[in-house]
PDBQT receptor file of N, H, CA, C and O in Angstrom, charges set to zero:
ATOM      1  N   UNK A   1     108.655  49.958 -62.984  1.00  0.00    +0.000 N 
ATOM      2  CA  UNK A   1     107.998  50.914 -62.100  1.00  0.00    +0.000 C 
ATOM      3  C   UNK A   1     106.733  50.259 -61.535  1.00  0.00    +0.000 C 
ATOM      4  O   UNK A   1     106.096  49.457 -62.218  1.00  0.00    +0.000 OA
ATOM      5  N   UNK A   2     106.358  50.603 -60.266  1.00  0.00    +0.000 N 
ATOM      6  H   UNK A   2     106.875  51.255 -59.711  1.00  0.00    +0.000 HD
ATOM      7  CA  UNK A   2     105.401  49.651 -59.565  1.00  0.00    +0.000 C 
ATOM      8  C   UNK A   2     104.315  50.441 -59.843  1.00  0.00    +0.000 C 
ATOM      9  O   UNK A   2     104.488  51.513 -60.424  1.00  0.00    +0.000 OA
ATOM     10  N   UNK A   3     103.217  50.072 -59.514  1.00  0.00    +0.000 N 
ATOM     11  H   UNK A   3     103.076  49.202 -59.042  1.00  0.00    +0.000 HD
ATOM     12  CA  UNK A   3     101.905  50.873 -59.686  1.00  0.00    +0.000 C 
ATOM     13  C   UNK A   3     101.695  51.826 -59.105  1.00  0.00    +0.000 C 
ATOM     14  O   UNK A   3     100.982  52.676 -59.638  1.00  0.00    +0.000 OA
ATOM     15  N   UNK A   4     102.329  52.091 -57.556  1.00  0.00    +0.000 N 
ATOM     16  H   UNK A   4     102.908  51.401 -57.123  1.00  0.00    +0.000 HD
ATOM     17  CA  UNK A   4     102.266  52.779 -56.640  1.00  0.00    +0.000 C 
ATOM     18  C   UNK A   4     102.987  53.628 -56.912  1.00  0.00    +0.000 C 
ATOM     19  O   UNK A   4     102.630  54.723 -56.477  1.00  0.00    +0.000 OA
ATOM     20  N   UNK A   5     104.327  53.607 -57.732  1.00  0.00    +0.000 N 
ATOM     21  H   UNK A   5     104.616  52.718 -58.085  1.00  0.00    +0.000 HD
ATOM     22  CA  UNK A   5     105.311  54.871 -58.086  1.00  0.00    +0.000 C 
ATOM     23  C   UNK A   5     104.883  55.637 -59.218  1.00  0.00    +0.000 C 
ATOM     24  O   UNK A   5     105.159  56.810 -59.471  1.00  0.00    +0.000 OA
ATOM     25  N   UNK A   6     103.929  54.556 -60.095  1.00  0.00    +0.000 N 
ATOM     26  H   UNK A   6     103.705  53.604 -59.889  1.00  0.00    +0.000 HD
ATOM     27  CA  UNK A   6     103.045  55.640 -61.397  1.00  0.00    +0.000 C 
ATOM     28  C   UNK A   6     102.356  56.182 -60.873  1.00  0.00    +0.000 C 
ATOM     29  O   UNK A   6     102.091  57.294 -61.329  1.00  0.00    +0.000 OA
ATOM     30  N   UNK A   7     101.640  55.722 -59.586  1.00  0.00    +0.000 N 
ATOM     31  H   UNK A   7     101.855  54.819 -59.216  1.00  0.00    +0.000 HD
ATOM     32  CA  UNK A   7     100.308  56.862 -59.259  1.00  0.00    +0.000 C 
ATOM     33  C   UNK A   7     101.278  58.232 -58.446  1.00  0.00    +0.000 C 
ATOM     34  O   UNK A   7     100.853  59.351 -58.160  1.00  0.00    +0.000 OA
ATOM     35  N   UNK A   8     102.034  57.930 -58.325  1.00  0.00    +0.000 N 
ATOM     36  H   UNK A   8     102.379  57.021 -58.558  1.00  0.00    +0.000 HD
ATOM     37  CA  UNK A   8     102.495  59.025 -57.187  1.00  0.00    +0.000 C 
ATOM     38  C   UNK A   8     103.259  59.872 -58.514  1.00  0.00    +0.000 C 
ATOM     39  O   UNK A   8     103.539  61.022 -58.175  1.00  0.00    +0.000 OA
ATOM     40  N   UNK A   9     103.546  59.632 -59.563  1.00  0.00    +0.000 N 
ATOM     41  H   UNK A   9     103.318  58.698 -59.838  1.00  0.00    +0.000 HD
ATOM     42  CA  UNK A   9     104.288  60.234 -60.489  1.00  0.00    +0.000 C 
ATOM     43  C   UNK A   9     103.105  60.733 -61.097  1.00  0.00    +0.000 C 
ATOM     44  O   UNK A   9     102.926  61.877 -60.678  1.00  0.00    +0.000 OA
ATOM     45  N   UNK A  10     102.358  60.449 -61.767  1.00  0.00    +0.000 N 
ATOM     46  H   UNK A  10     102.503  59.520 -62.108  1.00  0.00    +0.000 HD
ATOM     47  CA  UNK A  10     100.862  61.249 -61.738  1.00  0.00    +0.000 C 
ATOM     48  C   UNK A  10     100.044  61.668 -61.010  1.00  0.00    +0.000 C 
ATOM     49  O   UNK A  10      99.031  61.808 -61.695  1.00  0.00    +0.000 OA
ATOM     50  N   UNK A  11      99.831  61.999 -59.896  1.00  0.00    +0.000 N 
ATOM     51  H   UNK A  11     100.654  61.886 -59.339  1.00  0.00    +0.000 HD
ATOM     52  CA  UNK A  11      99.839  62.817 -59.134  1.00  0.00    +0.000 C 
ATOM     53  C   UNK A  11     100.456  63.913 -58.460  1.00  0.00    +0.000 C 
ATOM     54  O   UNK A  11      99.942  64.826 -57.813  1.00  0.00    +0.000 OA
ATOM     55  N   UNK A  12     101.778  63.637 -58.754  1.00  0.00    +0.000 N 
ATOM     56  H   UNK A  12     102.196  62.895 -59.279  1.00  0.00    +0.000 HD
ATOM     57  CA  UNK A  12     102.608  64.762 -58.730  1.00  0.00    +0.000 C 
ATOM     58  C   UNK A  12     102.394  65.893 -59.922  1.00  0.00    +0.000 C 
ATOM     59  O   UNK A  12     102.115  67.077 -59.733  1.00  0.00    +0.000 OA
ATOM     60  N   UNK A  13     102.628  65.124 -61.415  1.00  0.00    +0.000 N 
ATOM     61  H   UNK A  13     102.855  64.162 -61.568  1.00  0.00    +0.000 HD
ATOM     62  CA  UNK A  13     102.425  65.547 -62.513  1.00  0.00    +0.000 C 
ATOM     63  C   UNK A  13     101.216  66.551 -62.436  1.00  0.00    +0.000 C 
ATOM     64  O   UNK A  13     101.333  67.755 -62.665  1.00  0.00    +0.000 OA
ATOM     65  N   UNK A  14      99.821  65.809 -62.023  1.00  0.00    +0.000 N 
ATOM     66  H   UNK A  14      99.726  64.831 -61.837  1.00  0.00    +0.000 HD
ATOM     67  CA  UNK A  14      98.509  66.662 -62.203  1.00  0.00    +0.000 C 
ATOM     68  C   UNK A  14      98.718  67.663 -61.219  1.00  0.00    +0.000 C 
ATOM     69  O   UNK A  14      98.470  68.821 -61.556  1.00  0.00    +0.000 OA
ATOM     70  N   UNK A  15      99.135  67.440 -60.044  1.00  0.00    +0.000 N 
ATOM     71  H   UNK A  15      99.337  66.499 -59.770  1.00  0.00    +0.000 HD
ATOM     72  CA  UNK A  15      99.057  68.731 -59.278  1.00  0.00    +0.000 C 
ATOM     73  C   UNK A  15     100.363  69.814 -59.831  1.00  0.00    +0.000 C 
ATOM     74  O   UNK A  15     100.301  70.941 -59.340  1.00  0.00    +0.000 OA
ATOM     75  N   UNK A  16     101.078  69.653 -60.431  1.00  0.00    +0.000 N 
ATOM     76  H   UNK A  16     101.128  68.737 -60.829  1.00  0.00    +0.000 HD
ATOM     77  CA  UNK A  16     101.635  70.639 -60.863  1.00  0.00    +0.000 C 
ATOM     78  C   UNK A  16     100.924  71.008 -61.922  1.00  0.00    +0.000 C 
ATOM     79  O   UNK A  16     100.813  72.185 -61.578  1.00  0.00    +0.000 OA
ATOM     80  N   UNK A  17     100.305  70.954 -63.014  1.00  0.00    +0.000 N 
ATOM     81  H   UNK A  17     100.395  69.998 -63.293  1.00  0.00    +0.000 HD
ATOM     82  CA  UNK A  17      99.442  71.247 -63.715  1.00  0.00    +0.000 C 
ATOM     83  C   UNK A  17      98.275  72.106 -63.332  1.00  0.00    +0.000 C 
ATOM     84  O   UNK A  17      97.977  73.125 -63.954  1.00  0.00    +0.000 OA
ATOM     85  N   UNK A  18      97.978  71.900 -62.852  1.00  0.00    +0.000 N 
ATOM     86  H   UNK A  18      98.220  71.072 -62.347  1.00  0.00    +0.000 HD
ATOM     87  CA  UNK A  18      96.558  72.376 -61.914  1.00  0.00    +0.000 C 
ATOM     88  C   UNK A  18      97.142  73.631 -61.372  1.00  0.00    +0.000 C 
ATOM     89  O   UNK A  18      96.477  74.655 -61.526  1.00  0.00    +0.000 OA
ATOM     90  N   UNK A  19      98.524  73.719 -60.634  1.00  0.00    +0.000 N 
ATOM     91  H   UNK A  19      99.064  72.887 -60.509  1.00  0.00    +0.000 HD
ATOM     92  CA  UNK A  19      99.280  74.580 -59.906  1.00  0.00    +0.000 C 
ATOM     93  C   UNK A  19      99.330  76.048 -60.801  1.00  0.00    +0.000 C 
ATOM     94  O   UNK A  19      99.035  77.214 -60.539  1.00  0.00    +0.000 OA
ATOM     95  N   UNK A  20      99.939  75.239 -62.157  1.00  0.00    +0.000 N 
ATOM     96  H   UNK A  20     100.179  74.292 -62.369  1.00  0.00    +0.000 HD
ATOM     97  CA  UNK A  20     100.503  76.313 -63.359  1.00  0.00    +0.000 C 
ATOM     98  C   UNK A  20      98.995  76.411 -63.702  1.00  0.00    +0.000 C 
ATOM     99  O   UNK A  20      98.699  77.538 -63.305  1.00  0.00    +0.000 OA
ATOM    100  N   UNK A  21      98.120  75.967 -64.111  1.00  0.00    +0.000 N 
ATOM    101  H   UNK A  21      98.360  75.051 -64.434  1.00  0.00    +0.000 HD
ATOM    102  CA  UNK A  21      96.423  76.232 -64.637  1.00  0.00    +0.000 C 
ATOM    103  C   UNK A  21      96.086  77.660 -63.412  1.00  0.00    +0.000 C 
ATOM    104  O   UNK A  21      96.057  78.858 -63.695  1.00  0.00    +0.000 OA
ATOM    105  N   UNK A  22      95.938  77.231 -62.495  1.00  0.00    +0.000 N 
ATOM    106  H   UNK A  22      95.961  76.258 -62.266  1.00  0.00    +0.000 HD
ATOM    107  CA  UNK A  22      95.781  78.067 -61.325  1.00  0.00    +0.000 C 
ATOM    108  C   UNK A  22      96.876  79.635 -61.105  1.00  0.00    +0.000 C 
ATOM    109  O   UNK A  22      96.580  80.754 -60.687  1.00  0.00    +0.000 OA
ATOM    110  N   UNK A  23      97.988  79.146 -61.527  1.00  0.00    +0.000 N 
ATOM    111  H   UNK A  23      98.229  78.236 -61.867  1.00  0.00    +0.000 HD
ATOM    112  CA  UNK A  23      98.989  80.765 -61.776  1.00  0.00    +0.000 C 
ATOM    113  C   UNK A  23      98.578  81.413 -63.208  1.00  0.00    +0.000 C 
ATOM    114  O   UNK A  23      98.157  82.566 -63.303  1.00  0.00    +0.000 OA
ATOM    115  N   UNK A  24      98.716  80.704 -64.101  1.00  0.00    +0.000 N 
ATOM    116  H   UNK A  24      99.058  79.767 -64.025  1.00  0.00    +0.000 HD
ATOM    117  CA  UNK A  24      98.429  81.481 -65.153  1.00  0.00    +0.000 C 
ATOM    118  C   UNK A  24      96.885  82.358 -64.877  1.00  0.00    +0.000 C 
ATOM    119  O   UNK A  24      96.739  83.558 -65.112  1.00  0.00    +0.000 OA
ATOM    120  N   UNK A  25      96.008  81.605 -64.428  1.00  0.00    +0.000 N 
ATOM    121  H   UNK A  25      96.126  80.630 -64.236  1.00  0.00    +0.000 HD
ATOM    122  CA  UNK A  25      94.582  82.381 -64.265  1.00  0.00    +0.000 C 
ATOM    123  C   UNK A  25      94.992  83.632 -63.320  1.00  0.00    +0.000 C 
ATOM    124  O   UNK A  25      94.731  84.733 -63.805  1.00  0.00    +0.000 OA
ATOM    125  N   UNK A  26      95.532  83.622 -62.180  1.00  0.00    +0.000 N 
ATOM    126  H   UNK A  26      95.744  82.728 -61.786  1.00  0.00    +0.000 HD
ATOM    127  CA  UNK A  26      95.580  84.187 -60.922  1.00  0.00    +0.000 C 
ATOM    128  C   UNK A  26      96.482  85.655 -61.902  1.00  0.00    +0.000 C 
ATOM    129  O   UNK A  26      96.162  86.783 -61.528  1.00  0.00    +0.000 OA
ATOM    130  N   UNK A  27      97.305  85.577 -62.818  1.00  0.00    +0.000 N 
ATOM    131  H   UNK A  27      97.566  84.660 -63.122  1.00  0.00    +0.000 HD
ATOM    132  CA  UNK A  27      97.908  86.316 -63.581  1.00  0.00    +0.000 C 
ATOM    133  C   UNK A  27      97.289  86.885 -64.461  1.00  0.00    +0.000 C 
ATOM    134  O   UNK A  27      97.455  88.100 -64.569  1.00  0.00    +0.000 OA
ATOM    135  N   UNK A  28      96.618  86.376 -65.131  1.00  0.00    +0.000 N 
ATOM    136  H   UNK A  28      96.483  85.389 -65.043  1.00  0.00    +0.000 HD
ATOM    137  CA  UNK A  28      95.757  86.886 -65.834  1.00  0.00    +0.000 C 
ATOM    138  C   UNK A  28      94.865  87.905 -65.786  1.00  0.00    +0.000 C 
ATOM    139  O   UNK A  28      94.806  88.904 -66.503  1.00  0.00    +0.000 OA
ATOM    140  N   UNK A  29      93.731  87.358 -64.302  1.00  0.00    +0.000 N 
ATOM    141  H   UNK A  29      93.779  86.546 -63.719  1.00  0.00    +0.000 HD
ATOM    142  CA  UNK A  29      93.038  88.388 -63.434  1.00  0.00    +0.000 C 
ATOM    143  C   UNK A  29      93.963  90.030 -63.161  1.00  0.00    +0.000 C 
ATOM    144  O   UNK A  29      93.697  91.203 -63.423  1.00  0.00    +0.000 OA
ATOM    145  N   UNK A  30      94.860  89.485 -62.659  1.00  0.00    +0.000 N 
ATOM    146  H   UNK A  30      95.076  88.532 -62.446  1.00  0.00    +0.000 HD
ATOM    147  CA  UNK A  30      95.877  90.409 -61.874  1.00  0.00    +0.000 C 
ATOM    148  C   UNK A  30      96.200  91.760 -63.175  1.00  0.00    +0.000 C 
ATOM    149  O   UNK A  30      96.042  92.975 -63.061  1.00  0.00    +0.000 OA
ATOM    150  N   UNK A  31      96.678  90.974 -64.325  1.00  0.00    +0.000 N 
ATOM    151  H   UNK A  31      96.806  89.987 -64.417  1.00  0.00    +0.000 HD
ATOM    152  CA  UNK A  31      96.753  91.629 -65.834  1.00  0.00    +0.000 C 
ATOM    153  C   UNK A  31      95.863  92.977 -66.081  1.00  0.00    +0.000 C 
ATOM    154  O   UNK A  31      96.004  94.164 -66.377  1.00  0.00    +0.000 OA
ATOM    155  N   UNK A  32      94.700  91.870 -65.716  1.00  0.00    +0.000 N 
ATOM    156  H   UNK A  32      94.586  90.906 -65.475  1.00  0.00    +0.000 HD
ATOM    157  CA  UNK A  32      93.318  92.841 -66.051  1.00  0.00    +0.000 C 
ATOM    158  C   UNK A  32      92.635  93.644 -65.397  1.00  0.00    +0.000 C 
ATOM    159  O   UNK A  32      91.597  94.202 -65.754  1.00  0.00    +0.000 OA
ATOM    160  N   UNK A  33      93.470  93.778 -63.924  1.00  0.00    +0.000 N 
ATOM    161  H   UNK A  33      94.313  93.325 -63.634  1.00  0.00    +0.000 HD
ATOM    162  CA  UNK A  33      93.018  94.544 -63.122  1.00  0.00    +0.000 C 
ATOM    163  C   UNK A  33      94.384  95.565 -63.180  1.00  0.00    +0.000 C 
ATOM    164  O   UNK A  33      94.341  96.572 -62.473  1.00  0.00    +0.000 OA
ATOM    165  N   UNK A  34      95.302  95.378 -63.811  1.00  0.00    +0.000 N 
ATOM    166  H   UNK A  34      95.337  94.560 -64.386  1.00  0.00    +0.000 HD
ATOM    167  CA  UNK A  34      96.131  96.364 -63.686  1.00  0.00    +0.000 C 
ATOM    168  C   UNK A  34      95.993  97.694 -65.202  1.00  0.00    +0.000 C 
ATOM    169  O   UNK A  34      96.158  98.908 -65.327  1.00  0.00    +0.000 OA
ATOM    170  N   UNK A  35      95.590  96.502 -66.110  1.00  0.00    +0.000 N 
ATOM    171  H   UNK A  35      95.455  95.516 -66.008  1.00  0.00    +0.000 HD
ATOM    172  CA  UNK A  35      95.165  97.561 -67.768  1.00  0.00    +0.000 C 
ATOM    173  C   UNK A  35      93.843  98.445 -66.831  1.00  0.00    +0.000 C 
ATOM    174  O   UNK A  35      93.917  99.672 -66.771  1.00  0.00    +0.000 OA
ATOM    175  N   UNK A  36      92.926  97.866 -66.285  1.00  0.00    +0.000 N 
ATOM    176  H   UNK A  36      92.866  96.869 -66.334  1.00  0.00    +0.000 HD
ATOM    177  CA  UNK A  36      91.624  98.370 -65.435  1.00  0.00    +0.000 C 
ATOM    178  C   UNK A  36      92.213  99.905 -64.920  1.00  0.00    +0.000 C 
ATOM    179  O   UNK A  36      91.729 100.972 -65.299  1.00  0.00    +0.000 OA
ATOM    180  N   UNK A  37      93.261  99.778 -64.058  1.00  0.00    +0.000 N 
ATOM    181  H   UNK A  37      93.653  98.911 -63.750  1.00  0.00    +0.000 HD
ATOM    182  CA  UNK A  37      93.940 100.452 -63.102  1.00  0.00    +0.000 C 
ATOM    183  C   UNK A  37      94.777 101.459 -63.912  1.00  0.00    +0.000 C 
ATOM    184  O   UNK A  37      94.709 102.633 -63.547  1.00  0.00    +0.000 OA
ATOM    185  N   UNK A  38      95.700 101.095 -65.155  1.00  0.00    +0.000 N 
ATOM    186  H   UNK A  38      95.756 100.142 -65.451  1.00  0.00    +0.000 HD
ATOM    187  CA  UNK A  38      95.807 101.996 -65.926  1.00  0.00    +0.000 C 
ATOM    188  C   UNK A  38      95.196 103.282 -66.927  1.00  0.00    +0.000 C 
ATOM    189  O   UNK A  38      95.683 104.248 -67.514  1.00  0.00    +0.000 OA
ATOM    190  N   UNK A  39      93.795 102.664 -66.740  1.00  0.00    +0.000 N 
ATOM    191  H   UNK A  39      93.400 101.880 -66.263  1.00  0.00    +0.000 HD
ATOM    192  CA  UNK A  39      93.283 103.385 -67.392  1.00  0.00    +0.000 C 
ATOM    193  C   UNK A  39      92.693 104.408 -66.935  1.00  0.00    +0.000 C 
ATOM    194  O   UNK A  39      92.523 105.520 -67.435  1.00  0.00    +0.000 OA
ATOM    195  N   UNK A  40      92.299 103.854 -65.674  1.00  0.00    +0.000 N 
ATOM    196  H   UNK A  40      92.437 102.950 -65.268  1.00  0.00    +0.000 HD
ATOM    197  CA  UNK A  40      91.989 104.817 -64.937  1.00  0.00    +0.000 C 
ATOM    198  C   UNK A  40      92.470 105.888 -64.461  1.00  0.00    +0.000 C 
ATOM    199  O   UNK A  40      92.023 106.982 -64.116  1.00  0.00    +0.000 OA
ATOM    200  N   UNK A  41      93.836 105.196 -64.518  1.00  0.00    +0.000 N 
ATOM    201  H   UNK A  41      94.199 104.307 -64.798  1.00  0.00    +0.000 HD
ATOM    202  CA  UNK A  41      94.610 106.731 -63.577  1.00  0.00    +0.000 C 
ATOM    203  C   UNK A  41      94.896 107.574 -65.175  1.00  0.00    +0.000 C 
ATOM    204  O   UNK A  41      95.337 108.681 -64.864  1.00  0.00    +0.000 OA
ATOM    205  N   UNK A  42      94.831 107.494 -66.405  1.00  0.00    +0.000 N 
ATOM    206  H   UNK A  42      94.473 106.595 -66.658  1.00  0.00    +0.000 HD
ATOM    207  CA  UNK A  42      94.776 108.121 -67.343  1.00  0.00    +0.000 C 
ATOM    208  C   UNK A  42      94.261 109.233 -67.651  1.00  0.00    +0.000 C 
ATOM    209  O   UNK A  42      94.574 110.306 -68.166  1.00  0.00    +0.000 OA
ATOM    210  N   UNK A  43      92.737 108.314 -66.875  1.00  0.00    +0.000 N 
ATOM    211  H   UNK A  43      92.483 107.442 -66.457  1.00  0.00    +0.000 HD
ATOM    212  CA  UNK A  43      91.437 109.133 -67.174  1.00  0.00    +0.000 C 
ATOM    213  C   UNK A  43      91.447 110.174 -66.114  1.00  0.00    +0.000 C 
ATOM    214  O   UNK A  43      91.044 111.323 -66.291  1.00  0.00    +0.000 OA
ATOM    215  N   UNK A  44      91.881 109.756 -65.120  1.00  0.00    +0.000 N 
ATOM    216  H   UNK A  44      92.209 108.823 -64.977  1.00  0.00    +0.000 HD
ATOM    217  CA  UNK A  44      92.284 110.603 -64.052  1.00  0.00    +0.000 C 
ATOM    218  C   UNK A  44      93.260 111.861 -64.161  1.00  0.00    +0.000 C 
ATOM    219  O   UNK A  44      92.951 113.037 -63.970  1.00  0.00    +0.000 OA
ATOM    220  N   UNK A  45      94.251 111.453 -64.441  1.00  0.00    +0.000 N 
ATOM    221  H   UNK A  45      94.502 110.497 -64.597  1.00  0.00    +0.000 HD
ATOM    222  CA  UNK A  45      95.184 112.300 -64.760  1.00  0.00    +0.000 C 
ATOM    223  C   UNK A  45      94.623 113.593 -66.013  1.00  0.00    +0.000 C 
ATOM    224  O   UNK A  45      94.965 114.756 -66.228  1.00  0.00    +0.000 OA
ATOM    225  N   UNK A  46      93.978 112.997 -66.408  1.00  0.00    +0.000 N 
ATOM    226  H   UNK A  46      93.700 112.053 -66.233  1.00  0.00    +0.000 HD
ATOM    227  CA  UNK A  46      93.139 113.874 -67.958  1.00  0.00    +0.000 C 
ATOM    228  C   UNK A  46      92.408 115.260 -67.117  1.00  0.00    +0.000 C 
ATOM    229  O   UNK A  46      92.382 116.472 -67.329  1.00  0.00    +0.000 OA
ATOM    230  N   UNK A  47      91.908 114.436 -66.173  1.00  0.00    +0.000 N 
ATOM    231  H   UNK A  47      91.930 113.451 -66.002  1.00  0.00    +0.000 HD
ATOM    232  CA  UNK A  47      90.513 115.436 -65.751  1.00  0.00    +0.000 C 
ATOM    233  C   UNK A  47      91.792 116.250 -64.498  1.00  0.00    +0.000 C 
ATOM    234  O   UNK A  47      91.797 117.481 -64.483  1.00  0.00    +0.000 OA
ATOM    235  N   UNK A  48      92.170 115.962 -64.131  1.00  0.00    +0.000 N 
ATOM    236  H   UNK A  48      92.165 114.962 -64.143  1.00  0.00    +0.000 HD
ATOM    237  CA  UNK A  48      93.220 116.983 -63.336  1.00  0.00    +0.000 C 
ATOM    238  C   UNK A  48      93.945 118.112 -64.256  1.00  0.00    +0.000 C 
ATOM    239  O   UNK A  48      93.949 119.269 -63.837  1.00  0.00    +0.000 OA
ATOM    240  N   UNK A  49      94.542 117.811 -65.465  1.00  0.00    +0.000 N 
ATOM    241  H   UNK A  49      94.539 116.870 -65.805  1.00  0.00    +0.000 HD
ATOM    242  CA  UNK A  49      94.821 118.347 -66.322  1.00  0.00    +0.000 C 
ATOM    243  C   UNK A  49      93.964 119.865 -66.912  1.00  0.00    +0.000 C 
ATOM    244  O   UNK A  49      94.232 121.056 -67.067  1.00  0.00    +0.000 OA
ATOM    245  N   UNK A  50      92.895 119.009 -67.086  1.00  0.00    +0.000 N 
ATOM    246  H   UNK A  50      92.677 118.042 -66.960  1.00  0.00    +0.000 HD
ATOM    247  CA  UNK A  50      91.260 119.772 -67.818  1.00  0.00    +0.000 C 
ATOM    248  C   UNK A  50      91.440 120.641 -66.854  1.00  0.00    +0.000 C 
ATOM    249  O   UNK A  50      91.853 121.723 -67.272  1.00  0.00    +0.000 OA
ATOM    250  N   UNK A  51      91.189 120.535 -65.019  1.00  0.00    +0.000 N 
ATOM    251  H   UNK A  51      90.854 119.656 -64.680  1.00  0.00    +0.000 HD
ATOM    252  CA  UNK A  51      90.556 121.052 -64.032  1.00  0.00    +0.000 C 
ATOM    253  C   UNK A  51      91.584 122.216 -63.350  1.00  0.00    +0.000 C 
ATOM    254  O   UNK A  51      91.190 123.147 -62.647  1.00  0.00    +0.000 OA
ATOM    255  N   UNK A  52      93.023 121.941 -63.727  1.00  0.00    +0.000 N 
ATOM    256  H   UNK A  52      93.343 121.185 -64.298  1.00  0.00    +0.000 HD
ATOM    257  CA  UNK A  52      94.292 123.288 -63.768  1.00  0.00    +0.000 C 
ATOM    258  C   UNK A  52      94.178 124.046 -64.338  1.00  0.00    +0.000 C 
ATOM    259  O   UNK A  52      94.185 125.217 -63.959  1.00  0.00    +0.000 OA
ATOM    260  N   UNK A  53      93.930 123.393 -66.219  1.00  0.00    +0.000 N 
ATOM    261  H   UNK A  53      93.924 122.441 -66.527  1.00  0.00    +0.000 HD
ATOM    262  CA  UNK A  53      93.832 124.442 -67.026  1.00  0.00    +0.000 C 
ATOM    263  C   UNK A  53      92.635 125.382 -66.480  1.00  0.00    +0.000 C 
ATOM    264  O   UNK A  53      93.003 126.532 -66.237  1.00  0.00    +0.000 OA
ATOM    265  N   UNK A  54      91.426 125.136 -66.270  1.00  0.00    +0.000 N 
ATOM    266  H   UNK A  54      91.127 124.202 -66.468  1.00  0.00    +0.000 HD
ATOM    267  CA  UNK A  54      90.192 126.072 -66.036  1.00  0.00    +0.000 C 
ATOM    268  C   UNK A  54      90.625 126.766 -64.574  1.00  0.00    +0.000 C 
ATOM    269  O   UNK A  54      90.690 127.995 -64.586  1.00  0.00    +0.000 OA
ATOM    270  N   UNK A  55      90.880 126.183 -63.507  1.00  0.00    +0.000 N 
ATOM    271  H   UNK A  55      90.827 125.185 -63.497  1.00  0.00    +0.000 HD
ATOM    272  CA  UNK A  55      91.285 127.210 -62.691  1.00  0.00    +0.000 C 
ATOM    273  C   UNK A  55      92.215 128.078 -62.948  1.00  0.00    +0.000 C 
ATOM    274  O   UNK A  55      91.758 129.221 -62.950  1.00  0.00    +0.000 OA
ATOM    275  N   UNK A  56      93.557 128.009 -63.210  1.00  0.00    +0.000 N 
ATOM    276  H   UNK A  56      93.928 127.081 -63.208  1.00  0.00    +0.000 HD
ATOM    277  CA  UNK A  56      94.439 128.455 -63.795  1.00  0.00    +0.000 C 
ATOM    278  C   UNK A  56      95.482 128.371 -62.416  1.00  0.00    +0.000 C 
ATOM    279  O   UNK A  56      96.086 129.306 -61.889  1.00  0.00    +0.000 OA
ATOM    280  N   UNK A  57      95.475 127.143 -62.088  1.00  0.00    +0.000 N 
ATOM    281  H   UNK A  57      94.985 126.384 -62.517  1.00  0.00    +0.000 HD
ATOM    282  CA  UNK A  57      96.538 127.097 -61.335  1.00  0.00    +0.000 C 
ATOM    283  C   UNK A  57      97.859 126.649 -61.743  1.00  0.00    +0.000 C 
ATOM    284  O   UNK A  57      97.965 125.970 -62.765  1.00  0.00    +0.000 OA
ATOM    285  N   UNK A  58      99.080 127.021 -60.910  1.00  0.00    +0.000 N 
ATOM    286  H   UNK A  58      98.994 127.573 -60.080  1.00  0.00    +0.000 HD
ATOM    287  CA  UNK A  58     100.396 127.189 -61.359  1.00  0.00    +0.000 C 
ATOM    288  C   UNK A  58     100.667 125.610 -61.941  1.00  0.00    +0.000 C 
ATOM    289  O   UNK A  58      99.984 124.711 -61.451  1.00  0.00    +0.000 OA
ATOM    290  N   UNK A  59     101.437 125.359 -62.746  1.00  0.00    +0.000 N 
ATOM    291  H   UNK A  59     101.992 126.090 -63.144  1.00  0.00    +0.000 HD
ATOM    292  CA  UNK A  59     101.903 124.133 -63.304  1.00  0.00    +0.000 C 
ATOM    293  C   UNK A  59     101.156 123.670 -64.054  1.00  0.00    +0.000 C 
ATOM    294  O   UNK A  59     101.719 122.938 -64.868  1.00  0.00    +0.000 OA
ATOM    295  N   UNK A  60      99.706 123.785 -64.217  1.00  0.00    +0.000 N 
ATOM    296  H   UNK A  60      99.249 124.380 -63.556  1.00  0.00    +0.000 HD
ATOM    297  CA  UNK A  60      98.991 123.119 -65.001  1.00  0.00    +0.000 C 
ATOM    298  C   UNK A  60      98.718 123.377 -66.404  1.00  0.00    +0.000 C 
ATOM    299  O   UNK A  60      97.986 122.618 -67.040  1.00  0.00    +0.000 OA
TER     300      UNK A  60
């Protein structure tokens, strides 16, 4: 293998690395904005709940 085909084979190598370093993070974020997002609509859903029962509107 010539020198020129190792660098291009490590460079290929690192940028896929970097690629997957870069998805896993981008996933991660995404993760934590969705538990974020779950919880919220929880908390949400709670206080709609609370706010039927005291009016006393139908279904609630």
């Amino acid at each position: 293998m010539t020198t020129h085909m190792k660098s291009a084979v490590m460079f290929v190598a690192i940028l896929l690395l970097t690629t997957l370093f870069l998805m896993v993070s981008a996933i991660q974020r995404l993760q934590w904005q969705i538990d974020g997002l779950r919880q919220r609509n929880e908390v949400i859903t709670q206080q709609l709940q609370e706010l039927n029962r005291y009016v006393g509107y139908p279904g609630g």
